[in-house]
N, C-alpha and C positions, 0 to 999 in steps of 0.2 A: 544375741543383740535384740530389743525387743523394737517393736514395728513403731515406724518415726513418719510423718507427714512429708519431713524432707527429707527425701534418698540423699541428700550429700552432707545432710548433717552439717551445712550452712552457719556462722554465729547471724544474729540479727543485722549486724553492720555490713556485715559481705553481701547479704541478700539486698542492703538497702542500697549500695553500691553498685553491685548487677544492674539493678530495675531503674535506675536513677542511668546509668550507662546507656540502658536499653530503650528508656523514656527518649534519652538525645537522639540517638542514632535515629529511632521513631520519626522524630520530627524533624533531622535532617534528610532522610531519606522522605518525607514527605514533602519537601518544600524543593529537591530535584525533581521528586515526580511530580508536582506544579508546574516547576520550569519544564519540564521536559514535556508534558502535553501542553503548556501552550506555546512553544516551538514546532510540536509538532501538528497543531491543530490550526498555526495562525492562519493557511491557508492562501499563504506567499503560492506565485506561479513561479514554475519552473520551465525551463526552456528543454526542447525535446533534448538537445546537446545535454544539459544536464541529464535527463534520465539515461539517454545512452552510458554516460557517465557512472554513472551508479547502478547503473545493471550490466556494466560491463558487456551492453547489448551491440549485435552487427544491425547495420540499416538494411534493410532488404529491400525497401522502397521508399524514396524521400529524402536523399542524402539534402537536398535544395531547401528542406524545409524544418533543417534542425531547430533555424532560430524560433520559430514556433514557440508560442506560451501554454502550457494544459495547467490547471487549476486544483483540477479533481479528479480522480481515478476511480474504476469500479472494476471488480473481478469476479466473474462467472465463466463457465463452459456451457451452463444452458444461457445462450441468445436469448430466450424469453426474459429472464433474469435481469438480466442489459437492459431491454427493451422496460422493462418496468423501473429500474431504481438509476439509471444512469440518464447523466444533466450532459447538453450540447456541452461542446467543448473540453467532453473530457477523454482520459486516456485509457482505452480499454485493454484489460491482460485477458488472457484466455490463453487453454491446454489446445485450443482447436485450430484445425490449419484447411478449413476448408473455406469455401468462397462465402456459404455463410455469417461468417465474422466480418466478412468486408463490407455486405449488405447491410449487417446490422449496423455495421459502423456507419453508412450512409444514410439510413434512416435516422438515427440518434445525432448527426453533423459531431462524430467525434474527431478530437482530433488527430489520434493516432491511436496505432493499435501492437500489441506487443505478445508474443507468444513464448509462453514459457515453456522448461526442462527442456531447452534446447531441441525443440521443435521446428521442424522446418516446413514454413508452408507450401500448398501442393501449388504447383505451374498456374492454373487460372485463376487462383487467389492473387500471385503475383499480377497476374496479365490483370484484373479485375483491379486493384488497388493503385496499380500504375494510373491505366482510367479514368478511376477517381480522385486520382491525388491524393491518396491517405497514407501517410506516411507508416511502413512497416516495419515492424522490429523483434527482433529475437533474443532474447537471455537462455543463457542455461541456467538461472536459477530456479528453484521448482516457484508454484507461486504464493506459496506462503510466505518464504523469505524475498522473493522480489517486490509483495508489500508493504512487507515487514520494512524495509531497505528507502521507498518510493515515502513512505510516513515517516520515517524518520529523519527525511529531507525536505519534510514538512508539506507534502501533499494530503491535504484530506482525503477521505473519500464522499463520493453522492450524499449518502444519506449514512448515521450510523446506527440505525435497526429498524428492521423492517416494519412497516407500517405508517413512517413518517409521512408526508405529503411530500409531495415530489414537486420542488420548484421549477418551471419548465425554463426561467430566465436563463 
């Protein structure tokens, strides 16, 4: 058989057929991914009940203060991180369970703080965070998918790449 441009050996209608298929599907699937970033971009608040909701999270401290509204979320394990691209008011994830995350959360006036792959924080993190009224919380999800999960119920985050200007409102 000698060598052909198209391995399936195609007539011209079937190929026009395909790509005419393929065109639709194109521009239906881009017109959910419009819907679906601006669902998930509108940047509606959520109430801490909600994220316990959707990270299937335990309260560790703060059960008084589920109704709470957080706006925006940011996720690091470096603190510095936080402290550079995270806006008052929002809900911090982190891998870390030391009292350092509670600090940072009080500098920053976040609202709440949430520790992922089912971490459990250490005793004066709790004792620290009671203190300060900062509502604590735990997922077992790792924290790719607990943002994954937290955006897709339409929480933005701070900022989305690094370098923007940091609104401190």
């Amino acid at each position: 058989m000698p060598f052909s441009s198209d391995p399936f050996h195609l007539k011209p209608e079937t190929v026009f057929r395909v790509e005419r298929k393929v065109e639709v599907l194109s521009v239906l699937a881009y017109d959910i991914f419009k819907q679906y970033t601006m669902l998930s971009q509108s940047g509606d608040n959520m109430k801490l009940r909600e994220v316990r909701e959707v990270l299937d999270a335990e309260v560790v401290v703060g059960d008084d203060q589920l109704d709470m509204e957080v706006e925006k979320g940011a996720c690091a394990d470096l603190m510095s991180d936080l402290l550079v691209y995270c806006k008052t008011g929002s809900l911090l994830l982190t891998g870390l369970t030391n009292h350092q995350v509670i600090r940072t959360a009080e500098v920053l006036d976040a609202a709440a703080v949430v520790m992922v792959r089912g971490k459990r924080p250490q005793p004066e993190t709790v004792k620290l965070a009671e203190e300060l009224h900062i509502p604590l919380l735990t997922t077992q999800y790792i924290l790719f998918e607990t943002v994954g999960r937290l955006y897709m119920k339409g929480m933005a985050g701070c900022i989305e790449r690094a370098g923007e200007e940091r609104d401190f409102s």
